[in-house]
Backbone of each chain as ProteinMPNN parsed JSONL, in Angstrom:
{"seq_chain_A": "XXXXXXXXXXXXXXXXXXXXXXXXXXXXXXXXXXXXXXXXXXXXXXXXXXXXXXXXXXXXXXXXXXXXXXXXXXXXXXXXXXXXXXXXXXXXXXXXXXXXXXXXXXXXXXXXXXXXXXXXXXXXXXXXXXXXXXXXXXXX", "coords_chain_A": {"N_chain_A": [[-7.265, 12.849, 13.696], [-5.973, 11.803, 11.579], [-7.304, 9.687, 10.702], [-9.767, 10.93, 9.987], [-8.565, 11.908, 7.599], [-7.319, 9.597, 5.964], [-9.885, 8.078, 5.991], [-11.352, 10.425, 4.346], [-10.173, 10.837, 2.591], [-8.18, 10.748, -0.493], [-4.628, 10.801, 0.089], [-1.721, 12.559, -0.575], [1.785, 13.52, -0.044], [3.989, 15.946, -0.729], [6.981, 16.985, -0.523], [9.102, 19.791, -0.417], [11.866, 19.395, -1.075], [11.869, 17.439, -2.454], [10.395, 17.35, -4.95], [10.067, 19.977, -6.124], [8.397, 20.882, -8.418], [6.856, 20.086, -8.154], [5.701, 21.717, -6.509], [5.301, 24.321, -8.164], [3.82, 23.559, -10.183], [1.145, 23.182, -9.131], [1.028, 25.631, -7.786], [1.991, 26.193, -5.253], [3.178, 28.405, -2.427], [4.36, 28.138, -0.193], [4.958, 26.758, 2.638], [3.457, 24.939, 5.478], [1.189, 23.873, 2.936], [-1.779, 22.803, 1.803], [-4.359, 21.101, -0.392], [-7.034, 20.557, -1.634], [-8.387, 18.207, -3.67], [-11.149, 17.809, -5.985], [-12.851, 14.881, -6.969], [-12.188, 14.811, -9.678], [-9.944, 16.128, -10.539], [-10.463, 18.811, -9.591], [-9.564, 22.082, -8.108], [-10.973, 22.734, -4.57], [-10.658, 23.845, -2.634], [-8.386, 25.421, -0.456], [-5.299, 25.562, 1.383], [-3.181, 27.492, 3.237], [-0.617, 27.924, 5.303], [0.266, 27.311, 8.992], [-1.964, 25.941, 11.348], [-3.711, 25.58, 14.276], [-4.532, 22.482, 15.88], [-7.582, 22.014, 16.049], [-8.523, 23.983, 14.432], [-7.192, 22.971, 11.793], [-8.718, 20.808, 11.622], [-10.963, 21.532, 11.027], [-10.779, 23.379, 9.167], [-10.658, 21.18, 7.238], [-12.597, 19.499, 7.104], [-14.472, 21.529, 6.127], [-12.943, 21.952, 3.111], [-13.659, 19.272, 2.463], [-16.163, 19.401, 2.407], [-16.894, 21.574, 0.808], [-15.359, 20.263, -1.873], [-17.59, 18.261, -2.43], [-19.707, 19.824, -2.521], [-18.968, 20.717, -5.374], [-18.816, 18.455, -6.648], [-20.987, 18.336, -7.046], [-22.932, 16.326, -5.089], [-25.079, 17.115, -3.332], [-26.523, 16.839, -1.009], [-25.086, 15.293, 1.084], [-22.468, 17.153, 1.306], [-23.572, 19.519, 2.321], [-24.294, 17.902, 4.538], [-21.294, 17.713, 5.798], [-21.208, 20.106, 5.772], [-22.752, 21.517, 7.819], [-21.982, 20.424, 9.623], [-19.322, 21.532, 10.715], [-19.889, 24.233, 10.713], [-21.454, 23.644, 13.103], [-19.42, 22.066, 14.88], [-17.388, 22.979, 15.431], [-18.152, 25.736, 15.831], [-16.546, 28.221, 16.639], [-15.028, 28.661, 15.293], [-12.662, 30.466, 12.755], [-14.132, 28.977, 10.665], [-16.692, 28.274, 10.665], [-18.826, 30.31, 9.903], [-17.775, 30.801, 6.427], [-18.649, 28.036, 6.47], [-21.028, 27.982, 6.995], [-22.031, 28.949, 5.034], [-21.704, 27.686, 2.425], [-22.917, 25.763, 3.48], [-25.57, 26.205, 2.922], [-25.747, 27.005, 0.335], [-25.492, 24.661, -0.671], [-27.692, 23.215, -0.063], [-29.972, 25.059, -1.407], [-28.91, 24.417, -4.093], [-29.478, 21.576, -3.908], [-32.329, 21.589, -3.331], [-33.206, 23.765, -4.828], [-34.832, 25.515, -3.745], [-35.054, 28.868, -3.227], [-35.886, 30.189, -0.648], [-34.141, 28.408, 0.873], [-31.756, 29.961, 0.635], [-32.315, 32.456, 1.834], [-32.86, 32.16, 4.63], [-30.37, 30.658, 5.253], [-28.965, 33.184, 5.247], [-30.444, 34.715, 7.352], [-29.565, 33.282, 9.54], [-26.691, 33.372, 9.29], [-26.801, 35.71, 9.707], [-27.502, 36.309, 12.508], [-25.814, 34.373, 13.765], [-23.067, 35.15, 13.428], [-22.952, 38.122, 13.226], [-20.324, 40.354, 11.937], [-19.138, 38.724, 10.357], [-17.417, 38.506, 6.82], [-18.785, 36.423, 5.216], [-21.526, 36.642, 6.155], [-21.937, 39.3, 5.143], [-21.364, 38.785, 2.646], [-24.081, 36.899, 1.973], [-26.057, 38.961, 2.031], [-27.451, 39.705, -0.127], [-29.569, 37.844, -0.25], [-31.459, 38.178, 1.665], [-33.403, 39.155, 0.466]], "CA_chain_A": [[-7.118, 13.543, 12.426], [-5.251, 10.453, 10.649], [-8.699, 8.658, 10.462], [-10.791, 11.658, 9.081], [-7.931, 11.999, 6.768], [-7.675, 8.604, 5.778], [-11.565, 8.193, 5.436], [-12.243, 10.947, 3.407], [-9.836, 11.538, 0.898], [-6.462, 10.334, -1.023], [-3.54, 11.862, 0.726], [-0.324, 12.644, -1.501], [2.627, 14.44, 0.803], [4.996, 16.629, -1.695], [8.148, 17.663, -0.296], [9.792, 20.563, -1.424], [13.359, 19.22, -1.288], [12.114, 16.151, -3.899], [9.173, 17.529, -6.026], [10.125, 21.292, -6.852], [8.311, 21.426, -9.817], [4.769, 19.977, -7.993], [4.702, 22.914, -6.361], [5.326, 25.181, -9.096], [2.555, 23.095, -10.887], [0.367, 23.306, -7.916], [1.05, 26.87, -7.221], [2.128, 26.3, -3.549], [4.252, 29.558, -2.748], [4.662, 28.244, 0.918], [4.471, 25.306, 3.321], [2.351, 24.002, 4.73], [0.033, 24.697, 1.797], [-2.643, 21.877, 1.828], [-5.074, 21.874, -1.759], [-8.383, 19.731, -1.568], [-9.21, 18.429, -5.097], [-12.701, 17.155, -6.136], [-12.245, 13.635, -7.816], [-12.238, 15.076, -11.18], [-9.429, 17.368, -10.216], [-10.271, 20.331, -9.515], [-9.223, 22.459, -6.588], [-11.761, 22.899, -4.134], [-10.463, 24.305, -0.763], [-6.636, 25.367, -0.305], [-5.271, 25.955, 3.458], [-1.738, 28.222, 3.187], [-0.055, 28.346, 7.192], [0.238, 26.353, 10.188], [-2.991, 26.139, 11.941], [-3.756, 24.492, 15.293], [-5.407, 21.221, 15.013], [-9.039, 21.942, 16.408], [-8.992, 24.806, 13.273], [-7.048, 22.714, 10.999], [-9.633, 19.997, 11.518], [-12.464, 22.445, 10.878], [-10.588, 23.529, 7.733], [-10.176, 20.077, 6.666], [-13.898, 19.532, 6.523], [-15.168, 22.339, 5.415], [-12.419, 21.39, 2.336], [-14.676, 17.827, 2.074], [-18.104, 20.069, 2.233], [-16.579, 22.518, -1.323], [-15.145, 19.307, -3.109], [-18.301, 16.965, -2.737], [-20.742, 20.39, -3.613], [-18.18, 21.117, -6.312], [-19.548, 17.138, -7.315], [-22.941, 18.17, -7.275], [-23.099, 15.632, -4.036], [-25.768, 18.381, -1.965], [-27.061, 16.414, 0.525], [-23.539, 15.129, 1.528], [-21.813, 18.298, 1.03], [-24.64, 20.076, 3.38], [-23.759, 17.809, 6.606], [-20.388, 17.957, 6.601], [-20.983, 21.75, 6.236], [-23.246, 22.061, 8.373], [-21.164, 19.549, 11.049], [-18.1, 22.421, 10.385], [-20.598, 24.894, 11.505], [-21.964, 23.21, 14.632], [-18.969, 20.912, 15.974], [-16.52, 24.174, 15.054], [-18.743, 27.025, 15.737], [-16.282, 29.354, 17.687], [-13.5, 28.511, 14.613], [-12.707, 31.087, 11.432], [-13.856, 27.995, 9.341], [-17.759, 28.027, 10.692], [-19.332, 31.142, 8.719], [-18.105, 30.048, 5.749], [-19.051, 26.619, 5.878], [-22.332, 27.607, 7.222], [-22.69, 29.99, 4.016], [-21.488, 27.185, 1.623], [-24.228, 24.859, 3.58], [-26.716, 27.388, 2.147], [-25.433, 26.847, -1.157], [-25.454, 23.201, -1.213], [-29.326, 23.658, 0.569], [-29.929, 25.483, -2.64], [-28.855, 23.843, -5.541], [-30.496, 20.38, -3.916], [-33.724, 21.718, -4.047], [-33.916, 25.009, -6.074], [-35.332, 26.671, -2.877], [-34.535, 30.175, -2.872], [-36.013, 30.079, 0.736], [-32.82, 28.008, 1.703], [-30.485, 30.754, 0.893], [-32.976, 33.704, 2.843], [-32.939, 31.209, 5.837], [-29.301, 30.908, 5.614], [-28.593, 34.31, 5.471], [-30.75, 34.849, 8.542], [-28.574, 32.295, 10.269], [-25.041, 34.034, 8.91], [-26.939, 37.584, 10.668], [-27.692, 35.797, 13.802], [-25.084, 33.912, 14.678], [-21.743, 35.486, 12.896], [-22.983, 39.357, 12.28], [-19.523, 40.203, 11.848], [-18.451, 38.025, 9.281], [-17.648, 38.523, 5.914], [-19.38, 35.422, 4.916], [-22.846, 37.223, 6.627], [-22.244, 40.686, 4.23], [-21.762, 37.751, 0.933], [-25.415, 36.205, 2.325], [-26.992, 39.566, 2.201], [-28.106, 39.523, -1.344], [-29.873, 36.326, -0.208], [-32.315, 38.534, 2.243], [-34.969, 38.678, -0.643]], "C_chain_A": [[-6.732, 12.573, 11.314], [-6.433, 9.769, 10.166], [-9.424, 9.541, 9.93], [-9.966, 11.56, 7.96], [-7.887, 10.427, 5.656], [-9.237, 7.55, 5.447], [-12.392, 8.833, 3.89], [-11.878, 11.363, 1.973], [-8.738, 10.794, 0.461], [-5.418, 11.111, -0.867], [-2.316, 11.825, 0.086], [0.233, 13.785, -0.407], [3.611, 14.721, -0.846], [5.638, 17.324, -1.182], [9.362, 18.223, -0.831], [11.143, 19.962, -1.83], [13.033, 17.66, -2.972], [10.796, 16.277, -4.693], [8.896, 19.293, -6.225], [8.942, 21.667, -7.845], [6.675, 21.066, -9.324], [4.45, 21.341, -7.387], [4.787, 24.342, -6.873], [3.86, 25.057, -9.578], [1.144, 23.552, -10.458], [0.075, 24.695, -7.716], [0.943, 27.199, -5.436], [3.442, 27.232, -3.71], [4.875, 28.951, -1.219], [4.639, 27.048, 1.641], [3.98, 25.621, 4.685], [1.204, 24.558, 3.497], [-1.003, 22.953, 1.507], [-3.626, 22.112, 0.491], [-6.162, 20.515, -1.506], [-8.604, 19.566, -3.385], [-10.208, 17.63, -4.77], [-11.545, 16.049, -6.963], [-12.156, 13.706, -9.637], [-10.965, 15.943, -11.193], [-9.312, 18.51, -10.081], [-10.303, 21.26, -8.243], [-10.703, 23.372, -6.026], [-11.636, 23.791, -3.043], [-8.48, 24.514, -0.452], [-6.569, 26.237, 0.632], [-3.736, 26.361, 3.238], [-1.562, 28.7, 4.704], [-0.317, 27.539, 8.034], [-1.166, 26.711, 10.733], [-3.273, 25.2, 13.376], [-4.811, 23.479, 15.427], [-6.61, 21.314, 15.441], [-9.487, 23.119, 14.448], [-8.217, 24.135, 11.91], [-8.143, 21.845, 10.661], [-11.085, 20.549, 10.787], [-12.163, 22.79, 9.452], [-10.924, 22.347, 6.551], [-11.517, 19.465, 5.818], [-14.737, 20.611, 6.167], [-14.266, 22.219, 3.223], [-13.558, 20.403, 1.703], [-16.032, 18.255, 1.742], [-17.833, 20.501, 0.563], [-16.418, 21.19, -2.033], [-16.801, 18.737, -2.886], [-19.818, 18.26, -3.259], [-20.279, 20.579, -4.965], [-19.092, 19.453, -7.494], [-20.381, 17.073, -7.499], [-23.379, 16.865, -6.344], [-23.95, 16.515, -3.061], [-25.726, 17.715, -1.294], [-25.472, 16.019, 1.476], [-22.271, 16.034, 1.751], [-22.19, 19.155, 2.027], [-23.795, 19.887, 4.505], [-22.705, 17.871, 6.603], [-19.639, 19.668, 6.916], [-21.224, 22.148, 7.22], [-22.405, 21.238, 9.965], [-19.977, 20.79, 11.424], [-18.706, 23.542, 11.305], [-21.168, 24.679, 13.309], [-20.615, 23.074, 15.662], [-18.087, 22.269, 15.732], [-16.828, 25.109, 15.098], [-17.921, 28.214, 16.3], [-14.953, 29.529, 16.337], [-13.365, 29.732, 13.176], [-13.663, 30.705, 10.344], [-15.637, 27.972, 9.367], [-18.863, 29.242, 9.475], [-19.28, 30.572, 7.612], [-19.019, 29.017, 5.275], [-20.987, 26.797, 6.116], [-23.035, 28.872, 5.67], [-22.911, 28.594, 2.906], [-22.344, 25.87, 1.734], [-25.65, 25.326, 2.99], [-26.732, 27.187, 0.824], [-25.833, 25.408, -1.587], [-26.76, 23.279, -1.111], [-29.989, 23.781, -1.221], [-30.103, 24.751, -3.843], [-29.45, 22.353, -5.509], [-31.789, 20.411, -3.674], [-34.452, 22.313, -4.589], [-34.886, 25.815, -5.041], [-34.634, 27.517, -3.088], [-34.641, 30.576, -1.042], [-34.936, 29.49, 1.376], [-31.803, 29.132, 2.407], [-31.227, 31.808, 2.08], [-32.611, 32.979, 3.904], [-31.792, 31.004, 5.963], [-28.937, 31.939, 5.681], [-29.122, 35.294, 7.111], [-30.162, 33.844, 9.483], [-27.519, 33.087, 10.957], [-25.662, 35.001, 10.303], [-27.164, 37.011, 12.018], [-26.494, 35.13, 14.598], [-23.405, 34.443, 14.371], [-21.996, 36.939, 11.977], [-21.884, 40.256, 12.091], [-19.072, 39.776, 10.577], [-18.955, 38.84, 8.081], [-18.601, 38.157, 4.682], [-20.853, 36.247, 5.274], [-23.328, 38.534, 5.615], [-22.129, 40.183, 2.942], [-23.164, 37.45, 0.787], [-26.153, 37.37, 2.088], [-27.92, 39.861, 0.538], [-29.064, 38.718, -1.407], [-31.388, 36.399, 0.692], [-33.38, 38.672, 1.649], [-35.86, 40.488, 0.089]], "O_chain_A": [[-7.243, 12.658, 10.197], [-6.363, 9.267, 9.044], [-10.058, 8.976, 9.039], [-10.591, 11.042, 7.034], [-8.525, 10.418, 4.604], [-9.376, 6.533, 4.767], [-13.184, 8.438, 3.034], [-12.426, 11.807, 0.964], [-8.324, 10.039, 1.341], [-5.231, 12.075, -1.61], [-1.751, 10.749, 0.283], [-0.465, 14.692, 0.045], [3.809, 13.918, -1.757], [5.236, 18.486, -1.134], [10.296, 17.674, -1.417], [11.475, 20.088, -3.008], [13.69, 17.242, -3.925], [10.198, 15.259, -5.04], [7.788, 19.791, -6.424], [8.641, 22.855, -7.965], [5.635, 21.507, -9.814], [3.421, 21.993, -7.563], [4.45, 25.337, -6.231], [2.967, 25.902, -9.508], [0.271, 24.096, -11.135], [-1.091, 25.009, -7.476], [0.276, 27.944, -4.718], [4.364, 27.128, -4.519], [6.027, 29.342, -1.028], [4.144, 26.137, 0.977], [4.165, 26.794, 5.009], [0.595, 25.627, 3.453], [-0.433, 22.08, 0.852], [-3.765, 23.299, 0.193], [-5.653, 19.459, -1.131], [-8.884, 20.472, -4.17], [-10.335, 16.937, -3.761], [-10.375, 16.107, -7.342], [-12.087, 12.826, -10.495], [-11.013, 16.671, -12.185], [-8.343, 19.222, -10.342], [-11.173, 21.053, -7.397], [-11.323, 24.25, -6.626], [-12.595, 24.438, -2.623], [-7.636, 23.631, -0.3], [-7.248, 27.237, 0.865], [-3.003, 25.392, 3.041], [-2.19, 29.623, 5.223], [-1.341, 26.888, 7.82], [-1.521, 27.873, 10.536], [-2.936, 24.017, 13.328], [-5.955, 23.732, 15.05], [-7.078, 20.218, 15.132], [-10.408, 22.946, 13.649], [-8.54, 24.682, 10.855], [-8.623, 21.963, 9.533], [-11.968, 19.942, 10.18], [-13.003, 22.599, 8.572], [-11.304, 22.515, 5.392], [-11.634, 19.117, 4.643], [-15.9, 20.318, 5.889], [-14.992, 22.396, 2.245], [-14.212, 20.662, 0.693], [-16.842, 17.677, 1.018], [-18.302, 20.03, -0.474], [-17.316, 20.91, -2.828], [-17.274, 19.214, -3.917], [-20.717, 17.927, -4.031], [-21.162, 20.618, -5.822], [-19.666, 19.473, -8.583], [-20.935, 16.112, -8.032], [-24.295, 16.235, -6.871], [-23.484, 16.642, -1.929], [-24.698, 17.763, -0.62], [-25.055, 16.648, 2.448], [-21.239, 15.646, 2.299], [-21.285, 19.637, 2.708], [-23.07, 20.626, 5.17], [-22.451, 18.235, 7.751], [-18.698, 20.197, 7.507], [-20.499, 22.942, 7.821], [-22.423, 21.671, 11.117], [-19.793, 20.91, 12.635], [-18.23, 23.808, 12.409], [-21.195, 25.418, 14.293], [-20.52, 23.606, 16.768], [-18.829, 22.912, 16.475], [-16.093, 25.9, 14.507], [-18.557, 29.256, 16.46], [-14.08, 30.392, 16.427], [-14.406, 29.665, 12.523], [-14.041, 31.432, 9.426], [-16.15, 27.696, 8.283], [-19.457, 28.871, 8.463], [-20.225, 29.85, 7.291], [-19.781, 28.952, 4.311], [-21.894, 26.104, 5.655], [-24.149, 29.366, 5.498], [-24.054, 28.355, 2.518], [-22.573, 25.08, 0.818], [-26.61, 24.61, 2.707], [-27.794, 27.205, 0.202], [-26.383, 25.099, -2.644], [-27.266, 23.448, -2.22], [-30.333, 22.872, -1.975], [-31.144, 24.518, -4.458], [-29.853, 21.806, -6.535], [-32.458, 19.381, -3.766], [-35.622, 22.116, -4.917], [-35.645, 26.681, -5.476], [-33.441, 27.238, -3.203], [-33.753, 31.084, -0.358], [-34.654, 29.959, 2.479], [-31.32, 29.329, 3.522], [-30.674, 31.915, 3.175], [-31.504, 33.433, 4.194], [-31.612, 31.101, 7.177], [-28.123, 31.877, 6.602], [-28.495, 36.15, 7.736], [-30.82, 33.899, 10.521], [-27.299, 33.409, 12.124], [-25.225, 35.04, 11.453], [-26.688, 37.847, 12.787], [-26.26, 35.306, 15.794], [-22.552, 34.06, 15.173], [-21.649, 37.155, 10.816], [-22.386, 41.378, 12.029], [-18.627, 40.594, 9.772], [-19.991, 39.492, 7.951], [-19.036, 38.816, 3.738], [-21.37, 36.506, 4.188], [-24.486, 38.825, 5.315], [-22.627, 40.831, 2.021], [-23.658, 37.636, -0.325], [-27.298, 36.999, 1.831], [-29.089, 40.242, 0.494], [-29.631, 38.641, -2.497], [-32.241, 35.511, 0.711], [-34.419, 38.336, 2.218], [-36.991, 40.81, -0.275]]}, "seq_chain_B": "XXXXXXXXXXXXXXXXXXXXXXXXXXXXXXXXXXX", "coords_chain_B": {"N_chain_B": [[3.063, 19.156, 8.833], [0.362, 17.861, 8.921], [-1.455, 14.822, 10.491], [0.2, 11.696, 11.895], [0.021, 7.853, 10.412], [-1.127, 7.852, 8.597], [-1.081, 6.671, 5.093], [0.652, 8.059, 2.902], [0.393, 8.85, -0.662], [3.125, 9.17, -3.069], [3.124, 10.385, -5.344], [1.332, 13.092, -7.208], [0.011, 12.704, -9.494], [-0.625, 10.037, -9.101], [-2.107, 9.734, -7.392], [-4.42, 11.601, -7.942], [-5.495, 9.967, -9.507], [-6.243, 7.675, -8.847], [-7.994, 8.932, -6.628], [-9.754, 9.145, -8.334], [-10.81, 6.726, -9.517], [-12.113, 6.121, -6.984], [-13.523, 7.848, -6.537], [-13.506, 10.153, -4.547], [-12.689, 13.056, -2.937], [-8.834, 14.292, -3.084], [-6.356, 15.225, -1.195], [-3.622, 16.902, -0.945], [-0.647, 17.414, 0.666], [1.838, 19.653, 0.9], [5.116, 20.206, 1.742], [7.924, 21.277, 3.956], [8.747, 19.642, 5.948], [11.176, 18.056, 7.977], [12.004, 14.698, 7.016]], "CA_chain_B": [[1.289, 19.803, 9.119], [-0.863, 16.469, 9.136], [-1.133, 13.711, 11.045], [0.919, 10.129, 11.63], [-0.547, 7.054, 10.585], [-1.714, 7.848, 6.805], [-0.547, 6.135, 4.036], [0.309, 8.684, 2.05], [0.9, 8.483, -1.757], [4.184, 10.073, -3.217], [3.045, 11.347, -7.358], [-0.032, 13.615, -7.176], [-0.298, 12.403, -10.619], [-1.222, 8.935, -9.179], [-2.832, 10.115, -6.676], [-5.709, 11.888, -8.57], [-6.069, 9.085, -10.828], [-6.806, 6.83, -7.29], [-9.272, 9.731, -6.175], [-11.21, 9.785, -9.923], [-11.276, 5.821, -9.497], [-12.576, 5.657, -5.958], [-14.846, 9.214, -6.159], [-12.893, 10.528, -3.3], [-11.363, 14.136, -2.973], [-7.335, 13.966, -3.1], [-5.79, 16.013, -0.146], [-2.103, 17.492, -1.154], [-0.077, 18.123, 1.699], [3.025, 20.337, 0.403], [5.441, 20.502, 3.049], [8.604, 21.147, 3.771], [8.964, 19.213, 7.408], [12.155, 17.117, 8.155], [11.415, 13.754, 6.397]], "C_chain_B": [[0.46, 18.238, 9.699], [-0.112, 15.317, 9.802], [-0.111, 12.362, 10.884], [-0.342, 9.38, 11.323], [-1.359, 6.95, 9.361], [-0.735, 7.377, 6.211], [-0.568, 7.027, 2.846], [0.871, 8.407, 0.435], [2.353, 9.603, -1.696], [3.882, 11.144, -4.54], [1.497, 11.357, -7.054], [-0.833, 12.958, -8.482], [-1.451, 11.157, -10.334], [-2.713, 8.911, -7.806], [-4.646, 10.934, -7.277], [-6.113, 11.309, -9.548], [-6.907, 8.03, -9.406], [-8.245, 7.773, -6.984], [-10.286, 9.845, -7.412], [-11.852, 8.237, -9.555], [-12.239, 5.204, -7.983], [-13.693, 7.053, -5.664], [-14.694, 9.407, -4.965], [-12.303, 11.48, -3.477], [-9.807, 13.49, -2.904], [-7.265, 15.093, -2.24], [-3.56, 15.937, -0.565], [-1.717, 18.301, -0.19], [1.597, 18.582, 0.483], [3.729, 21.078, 1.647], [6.893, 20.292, 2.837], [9.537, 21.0, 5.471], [10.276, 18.338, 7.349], [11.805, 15.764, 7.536], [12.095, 12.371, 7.378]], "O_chain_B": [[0.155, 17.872, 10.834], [1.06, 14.943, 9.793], [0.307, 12.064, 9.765], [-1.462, 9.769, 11.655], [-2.168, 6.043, 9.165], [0.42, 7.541, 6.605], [-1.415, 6.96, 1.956], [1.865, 7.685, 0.365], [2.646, 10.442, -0.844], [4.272, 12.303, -4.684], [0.703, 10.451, -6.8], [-2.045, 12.743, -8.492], [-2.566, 11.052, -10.844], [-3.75, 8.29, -7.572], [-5.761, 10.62, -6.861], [-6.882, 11.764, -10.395], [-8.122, 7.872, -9.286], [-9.378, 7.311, -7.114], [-11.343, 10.476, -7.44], [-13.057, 8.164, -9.312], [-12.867, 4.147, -7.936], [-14.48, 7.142, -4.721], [-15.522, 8.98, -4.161], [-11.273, 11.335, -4.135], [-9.645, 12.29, -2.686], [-8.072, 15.998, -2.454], [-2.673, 15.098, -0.404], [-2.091, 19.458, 0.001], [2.139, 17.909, -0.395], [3.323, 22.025, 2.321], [7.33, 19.523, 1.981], [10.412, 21.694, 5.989], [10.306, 17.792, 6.245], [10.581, 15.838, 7.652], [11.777, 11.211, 7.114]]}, "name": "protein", "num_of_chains": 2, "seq": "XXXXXXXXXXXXXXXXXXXXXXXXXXXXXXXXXXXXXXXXXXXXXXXXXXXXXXXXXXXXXXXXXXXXXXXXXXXXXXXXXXXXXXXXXXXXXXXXXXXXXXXXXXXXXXXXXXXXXXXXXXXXXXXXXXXXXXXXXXXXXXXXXXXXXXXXXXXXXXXXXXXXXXXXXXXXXXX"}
């Protein structure tokens, strides 16, 4: 985890007892409260509660997938969605990411066919999810 | 929450000036673990 972490992003720790006021700023009501910004700052992905590390991990990159589409980065944004989806498929964090791989799909090549094709994904493999009844607009 | 073995910064401030100059998300752990 130290090495994805260390790879993919700039890690600042803020502990309540000596930075009160970051997480006022921040709007952290709780700890752990984790916040993903894009490199422009702007919050991309925020993780509120302990999680166990196969689903924090899954959170972590699906986090790295929102900031780098948030950058208008698709293609890069895609795989580590679509990695979230695969290597994490049994985790909370896969729907999502496999909706928000749809999205990135999308806006890097102005297919509309992406999103239909992700939405037949969502219904196939997570008909259940929330994320699958967001996609249905997407059925054409 | 997160791992040993990161170097983490201390001022988010400087921290998202590092992530604008290196085009790298910033990850804010807010925690209130034993130090």
């Amino acid at each position: 985890m130290g090495t994805f972490i260390s790879e993919n992003f700039v890690p600042v720790k803020i502990h309540v007892k000596e930075q009160p006021q970051n997480f006022k700023r921040f709007g952290a009501q709780w700890t752990p409260t984790i916040l993903i910004m894009t490199s422009d700052g702007d919050e991309a992905h925020r993780i509120e509660g302990f999680l166990p590390v196969e689903d924090f991990l899954a959170q972590l990159e699906l986090g790295l997938g929102k900031a780098l589409l948030r950058e208008e980065k698709f293609q890069e944004a895609e795989s580590h969605l679509r990695a979230v989806a695969s290597e994490h498929a049994d985790s909370e964090s896969a729907p999502q990411a496999l909706y928000w791989a749809g999205v990135a799909a999308y806006k890097g090549t102005k297919d509309p066919g992406k999103l239909k094709e992700t939405y037949q994904n969502l219904l196939k493999r997570f008909p259940s999810s929330e994320w699958t009844r967001k996609g249905v607009v997407w059925a054409g | 929450m997160v791992a040993l073995g990161i170097s983490w910064l201390k001022d988010p401030d400087q921290a998202l000036q590092v992530a604008k100059n290196q085009r790298k998300p910033a990850l804010l752990d807010f925690s209130a673990a034993p130090q």
